[in-house]
C-alpha positions as CSV (number, residue, x, y, z in Angstrom):
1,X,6.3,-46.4,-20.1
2,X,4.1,-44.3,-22.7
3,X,3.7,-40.5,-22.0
4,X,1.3,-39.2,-23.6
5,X,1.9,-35.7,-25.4
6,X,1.8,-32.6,-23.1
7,X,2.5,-34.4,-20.0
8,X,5.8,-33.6,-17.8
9,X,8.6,-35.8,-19.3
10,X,9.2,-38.6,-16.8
11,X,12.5,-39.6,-14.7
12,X,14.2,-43.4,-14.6
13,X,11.8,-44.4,-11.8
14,X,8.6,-43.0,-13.3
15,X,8.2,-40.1,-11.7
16,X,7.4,-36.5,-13.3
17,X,10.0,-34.4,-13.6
18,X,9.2,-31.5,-11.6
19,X,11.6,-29.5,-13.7
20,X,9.1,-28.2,-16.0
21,X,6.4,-27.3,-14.1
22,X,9.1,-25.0,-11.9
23,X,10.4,-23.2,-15.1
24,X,6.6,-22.5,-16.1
25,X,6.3,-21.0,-12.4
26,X,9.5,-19.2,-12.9
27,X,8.5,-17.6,-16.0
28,X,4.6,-16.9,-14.6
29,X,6.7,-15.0,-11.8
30,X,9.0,-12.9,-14.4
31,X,6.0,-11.8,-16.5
32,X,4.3,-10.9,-13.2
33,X,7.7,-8.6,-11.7
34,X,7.3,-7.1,-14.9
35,X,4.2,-6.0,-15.2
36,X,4.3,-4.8,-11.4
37,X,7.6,-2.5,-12.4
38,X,5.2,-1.1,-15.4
39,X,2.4,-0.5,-12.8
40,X,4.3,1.2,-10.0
41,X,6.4,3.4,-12.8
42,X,2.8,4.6,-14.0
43,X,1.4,5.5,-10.8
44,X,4.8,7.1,-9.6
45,X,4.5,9.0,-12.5
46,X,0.6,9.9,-11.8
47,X,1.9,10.8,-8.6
48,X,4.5,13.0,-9.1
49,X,2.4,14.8,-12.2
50,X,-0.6,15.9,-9.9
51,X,1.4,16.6,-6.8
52,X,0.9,14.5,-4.5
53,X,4.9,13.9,-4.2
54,X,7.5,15.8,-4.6
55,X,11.5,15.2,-4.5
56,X,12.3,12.2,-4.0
57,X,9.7,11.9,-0.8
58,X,7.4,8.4,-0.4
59,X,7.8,5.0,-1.7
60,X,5.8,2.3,-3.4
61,X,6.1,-1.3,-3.3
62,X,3.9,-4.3,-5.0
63,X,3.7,-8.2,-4.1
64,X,4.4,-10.6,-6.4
65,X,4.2,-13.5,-4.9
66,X,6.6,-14.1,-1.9
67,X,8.2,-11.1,-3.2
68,X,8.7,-7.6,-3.0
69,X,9.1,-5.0,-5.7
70,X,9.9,-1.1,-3.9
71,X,11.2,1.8,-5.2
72,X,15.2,2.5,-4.3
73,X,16.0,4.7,-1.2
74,X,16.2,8.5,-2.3
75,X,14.3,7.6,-5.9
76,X,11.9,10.1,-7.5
77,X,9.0,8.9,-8.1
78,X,8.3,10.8,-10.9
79,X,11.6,10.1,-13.0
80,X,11.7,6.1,-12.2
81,X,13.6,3.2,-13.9
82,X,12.1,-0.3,-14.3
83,X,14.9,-1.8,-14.1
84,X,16.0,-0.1,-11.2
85,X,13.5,-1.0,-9.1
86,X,14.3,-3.1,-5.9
87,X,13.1,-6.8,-6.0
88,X,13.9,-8.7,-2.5
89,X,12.8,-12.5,-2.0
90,X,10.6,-13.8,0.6
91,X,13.4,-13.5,3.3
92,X,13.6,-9.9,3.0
93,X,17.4,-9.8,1.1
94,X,17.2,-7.9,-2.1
95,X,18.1,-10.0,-5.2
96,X,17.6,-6.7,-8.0
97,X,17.8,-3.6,-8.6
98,X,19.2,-0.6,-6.9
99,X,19.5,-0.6,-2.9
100,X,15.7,-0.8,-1.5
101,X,13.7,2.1,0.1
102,X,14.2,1.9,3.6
103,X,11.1,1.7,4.5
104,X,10.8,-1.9,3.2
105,X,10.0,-3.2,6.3
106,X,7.0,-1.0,7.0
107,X,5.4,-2.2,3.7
108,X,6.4,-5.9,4.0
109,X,4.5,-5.8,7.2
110,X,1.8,-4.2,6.0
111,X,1.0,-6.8,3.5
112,X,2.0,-9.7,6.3
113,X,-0.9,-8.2,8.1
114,X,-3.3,-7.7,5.9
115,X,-3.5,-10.6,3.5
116,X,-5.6,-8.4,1.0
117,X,-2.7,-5.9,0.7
118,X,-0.4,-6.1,-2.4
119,X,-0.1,-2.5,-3.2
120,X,1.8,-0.4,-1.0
121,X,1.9,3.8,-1.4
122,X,3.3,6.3,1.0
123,X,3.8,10.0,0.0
124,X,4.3,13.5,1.9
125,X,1.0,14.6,0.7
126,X,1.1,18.3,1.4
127,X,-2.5,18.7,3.3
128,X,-2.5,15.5,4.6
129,X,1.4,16.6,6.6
130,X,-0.4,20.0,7.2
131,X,-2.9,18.0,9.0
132,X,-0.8,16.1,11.7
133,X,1.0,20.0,12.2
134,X,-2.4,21.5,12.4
135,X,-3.5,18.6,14.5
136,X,-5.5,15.8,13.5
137,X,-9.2,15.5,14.6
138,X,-8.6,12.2,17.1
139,X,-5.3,9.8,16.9
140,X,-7.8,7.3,16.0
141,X,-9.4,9.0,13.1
142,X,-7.0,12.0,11.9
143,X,-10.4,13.1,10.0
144,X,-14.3,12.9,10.6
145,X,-16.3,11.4,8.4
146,X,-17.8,14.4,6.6
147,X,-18.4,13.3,3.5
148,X,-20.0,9.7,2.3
149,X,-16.9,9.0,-0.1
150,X,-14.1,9.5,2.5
151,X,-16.4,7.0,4.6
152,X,-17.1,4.2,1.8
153,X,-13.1,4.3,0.0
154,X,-11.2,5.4,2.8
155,X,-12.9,4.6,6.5
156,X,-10.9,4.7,9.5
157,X,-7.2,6.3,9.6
158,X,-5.1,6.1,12.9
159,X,-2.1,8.7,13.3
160,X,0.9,6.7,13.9
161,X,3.5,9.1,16.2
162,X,6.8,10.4,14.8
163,X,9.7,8.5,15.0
164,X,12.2,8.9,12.1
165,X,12.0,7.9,8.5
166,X,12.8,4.1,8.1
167,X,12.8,3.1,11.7
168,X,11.4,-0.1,12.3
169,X,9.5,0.2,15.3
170,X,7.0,1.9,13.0
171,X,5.6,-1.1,11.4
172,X,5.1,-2.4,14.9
173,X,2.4,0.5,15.8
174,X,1.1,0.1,12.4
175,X,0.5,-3.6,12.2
176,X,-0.9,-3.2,16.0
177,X,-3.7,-1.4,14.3
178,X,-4.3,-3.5,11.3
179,X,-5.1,-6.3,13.9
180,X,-6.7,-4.1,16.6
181,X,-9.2,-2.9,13.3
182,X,-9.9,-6.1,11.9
183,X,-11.1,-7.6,15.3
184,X,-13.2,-4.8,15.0
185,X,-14.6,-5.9,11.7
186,X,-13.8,-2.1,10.1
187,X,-10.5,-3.0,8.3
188,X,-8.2,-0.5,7.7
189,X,-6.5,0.8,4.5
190,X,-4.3,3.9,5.4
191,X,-2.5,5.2,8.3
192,X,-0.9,9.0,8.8
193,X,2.4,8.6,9.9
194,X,2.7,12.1,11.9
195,X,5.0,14.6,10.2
196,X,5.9,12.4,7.1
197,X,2.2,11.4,5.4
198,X,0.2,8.8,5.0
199,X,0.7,5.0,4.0
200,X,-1.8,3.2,2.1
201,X,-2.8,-0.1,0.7
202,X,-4.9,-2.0,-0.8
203,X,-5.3,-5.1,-3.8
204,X,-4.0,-3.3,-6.3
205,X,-2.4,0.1,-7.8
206,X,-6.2,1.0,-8.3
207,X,-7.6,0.6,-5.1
208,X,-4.7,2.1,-3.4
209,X,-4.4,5.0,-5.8
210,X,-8.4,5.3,-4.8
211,X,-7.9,5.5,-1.2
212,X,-5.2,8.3,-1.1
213,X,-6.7,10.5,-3.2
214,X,-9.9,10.8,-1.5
215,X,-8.0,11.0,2.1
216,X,-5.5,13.9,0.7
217,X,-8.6,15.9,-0.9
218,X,-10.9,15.1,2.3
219,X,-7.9,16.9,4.5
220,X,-7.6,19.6,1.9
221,X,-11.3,20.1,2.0
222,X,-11.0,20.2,6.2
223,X,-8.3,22.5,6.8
224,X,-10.1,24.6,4.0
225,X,-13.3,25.0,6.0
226,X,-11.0,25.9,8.8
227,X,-11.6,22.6,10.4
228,X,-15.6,23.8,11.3
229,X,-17.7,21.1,9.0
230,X,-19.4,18.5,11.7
231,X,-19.4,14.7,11.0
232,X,-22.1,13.1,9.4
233,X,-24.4,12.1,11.8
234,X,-25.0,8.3,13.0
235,X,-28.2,7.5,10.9
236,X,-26.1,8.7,7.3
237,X,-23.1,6.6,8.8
238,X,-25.6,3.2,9.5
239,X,-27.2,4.0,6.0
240,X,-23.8,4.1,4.3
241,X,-23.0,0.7,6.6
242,X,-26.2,-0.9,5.3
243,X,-26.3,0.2,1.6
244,X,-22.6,-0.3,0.9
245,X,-20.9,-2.1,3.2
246,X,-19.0,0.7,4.7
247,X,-16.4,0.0,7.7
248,X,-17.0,2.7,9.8
């Protein structure tokens, strides 16, 4: 039989050999690991230069794929490897890298939840800790809406109790609230796990980046003001609904 050039080389019984078109996935998945390693070295490092981690406190993780990338337990992110980094398959087991943060399961769920979630970050902010010891305005939004930016990039963010670092009944409560938000129709993009900091997620190492900054700064701006500023009232939040598709 006649193959024309720059189609799949054919087996005995004519059939395309599916061998080439799974070593051009492969190799679309290997340039795609590494440029997630390169993104989540940057923004540890982004991180740990404007302090918003310290030590080797928080975690982030990417999808690629039915994989995960995540930094190794006890790693700082400020001082990370590349290579080091933790890749596990879609099962969970780790296939890479040094052993994997142990809050893995926390951001696998996260992105099993929330199918727009690739990019996972969770720090020990320092205002946004001093919040949940302060006390949080409400456990279902650990701020008010006082300004229109920390309604439009961040929205909505439960406080998730304390249980210890790692432990898995965590992403239970979290995912709980991913689907109790999105039946509501205002999606979610952070929680503040209480005592420890927030988690937060979002299509990418921008977005993400975008929505804990502005949720740290908007608690440091609070705890400022001594906690007095009020909300914005309803007809500011329905204009920011209408004009920008807020979910609040």
């Amino acid at each position: 039989m006649t193959r024309h050039a720059g189609t799949a080389p054919e087996t005995a019984d004519g059939r395309a050999d599916d061998r080439t078109h799974e070593g051009a996935a492969d190799e679309t998945h290997g340039r795609a690991v590494a440029e997630a390693r390169d993104e989540i070295v940057r923004v540890g490092t982004s991180l740990f230069a404007r302090g918003y981690v310290h030590a080797s406190a928080g975690n982030i993780s990417a999808k690629v794929g039915d994989s995960h990338l995540i930094t190794p337990t006890d790693a700082a992110l400020g001082f990370l490897e590349r290579d080091r980094l933790a890749l596990v398959d879609a099962r969970g087991e780790q296939i890479a890298g040094d052993r994997a943060s142990k809050t893995l399961t926390l951001h696998r769920r996260i992105c099993a939840a929330d199918p727009t979630a690739r990019f996972v970050i969770h720090t020990h902010s320092t205002h946004l800790v001093g919040l949940t010891l302060a006390g949080v305005w409400s456990s279902d939004d650990v701020l008010p809406p006082i300004t229109p930016y920390y309604v439009m990039k961040v929205g909505h963010v439960p406080l998730i109790p304390y249980h210890r670092p790692g432990d898995p009944r965590v992403a239970d409560l979290v995912t709980a609230r991913i689907a109790e938000h999105a039946a509501s129709r205002t999606p979610i993009r952070a929680v503040l796990l209480d005592r420890l900091g927030p988690v937060v997620w979002g299509p990418d190492a921008a977005t993400a980046l975008a929505v804990l900054e502005e949720l740290e700064e908007t608690a440091r701006l609070w705890l400022l003001t001594d906690r007095r500023p009020e909300p914005l009232p309803a007809h500011a939040l329905d204009e920011l609904r209408s004009a920008f598709g807020a979910a609040w």
